[in-house]
C-alpha positions, 0 to 999 in steps of 0.5 A: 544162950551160945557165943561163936568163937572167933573165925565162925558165924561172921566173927572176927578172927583171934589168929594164933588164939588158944583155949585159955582165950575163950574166957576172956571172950566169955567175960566180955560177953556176959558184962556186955548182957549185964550177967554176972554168974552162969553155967556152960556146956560144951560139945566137942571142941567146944568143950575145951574151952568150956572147961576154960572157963571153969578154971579162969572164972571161978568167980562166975562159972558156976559149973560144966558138962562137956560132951564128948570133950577133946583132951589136951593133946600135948599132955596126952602125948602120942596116943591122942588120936588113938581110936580117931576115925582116919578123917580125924587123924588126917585132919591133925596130921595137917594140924601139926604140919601147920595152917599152910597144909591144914587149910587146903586140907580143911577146904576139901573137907568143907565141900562135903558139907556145902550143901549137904541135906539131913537125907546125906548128913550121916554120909557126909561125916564117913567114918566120923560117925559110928552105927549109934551115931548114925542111928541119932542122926535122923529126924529134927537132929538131923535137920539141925546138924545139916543146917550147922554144917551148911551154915559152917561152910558159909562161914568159910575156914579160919575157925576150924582152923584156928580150932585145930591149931588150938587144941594141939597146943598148950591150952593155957588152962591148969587142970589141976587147979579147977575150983568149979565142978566139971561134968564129963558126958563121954561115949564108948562109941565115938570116933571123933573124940575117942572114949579115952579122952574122956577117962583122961580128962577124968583122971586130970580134972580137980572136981572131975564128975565122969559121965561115962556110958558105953552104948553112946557114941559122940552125937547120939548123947546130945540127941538123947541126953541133953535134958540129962546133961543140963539137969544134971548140970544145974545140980552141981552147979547148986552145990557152992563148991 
């Protein structure tokens, strides 16, 4: 089971939100299903707020795997973008600048994406995908991550940008104090989310289990590797920390 974040798939917008709010939507949508303890991955950005959850819900999460996870850039500091395609650094560029010059920003990027096939998906993402990346995108995979990106231009911008304005402040979130445990898929080849941020994130996250692999890049670990991830996953999640 996902959720959408506020701002995506016809959500309602959490203006000015931060990551530590991801658990409090996450609560609210496991009582409204009647669940009570549970497992979460993350892709991207979305592992932030994964990680959120381990820290806030300690209590039902029982663990997490994020893949190719963004670090907190305000304790990273400076070198947070380091080893970030140029579309990436602009794009947090405009971040720090604030909405009003990430949102004209963002608009532009979203038409790359309007309509795009599987035939163009690597195209359209530019320097964002290395040659192992771009190697995964083919086939079924490339059909789904087509079909997610028309379907997030459909949707329009706010949660892109609440997303960035989001991941370059304070996230709300005690690293240190993380009870559950926290898998860490990271790729050598990924110039969205730098290798770096998964050694950092491995060095600050208590029960912190690093899956580091050098021929990876950001998409190819989710085209190869998620029954990897997720079973791997399940075990540490059986462990009762």
């Amino acid at each position: 089971m996902s959720y959408a974040r506020p701002g995506y798939s016809g959500s309602t917008r959490h203006r000015g939100r931060r990551v530590a709010d991801a658990a409090v939507d996450v609560a609210a949508v496991l009582d409204a299903l009647g669940v009570d303890e549970f497992v979460s991955i993350g892709h991207s950005g979305g592992g932030p707020h994964a990680i959120a959850c381990a820290a806030l819900l300690p209590d039902r999460c029982r663990a997490v795997a994020t893949i190719g996870g963004v670090a907190p850039a305000d304790l990273v500091g400076g070198s947070w973008t380091d080893g970030m395609a140029e579309e990436n650094i602009a794009e947090f560029a405009a971040a720090a600048a604030g909405e009003g010059v990430l949102r004209p920003h963002l608009e532009a990027e979203l038409a790359r994406f309007v309509s795009v096939t599987p035939a163009e998906v690597a195209r359209a993402f530019g320097g964002l995908v290395t040659e192992v990346d771009r190697d995964a995108l083919t086939d079924d995979y490339a059909d789904m991550t087509a079909r997610s990106l028309r379907r997030a231009a459909f949707d329009g911008l706010d949660g892109w940008v609440d997303d960035d304005l989001a991941f370059l402040a304070p996230w709300g979130v005690d690293l240190g104090e993380v009870v559950r445990p926290v898998a860490l898929w990271q790729g050598r080849h990924d110039a969205m989310v730098p290798y770096a941020h998964g050694t950092w994130l491995a060095h600050h996250v208590a029960h912190a289990h690093p899956r580091l692999h050098d021929d990876e890049g950001h998409l190819s670990l989710v085209n190869g590797r998620i029954a990897e991830v997720v079973d791997d996953l399940l075990e540490l999640a059986s462990l009762g920390l």
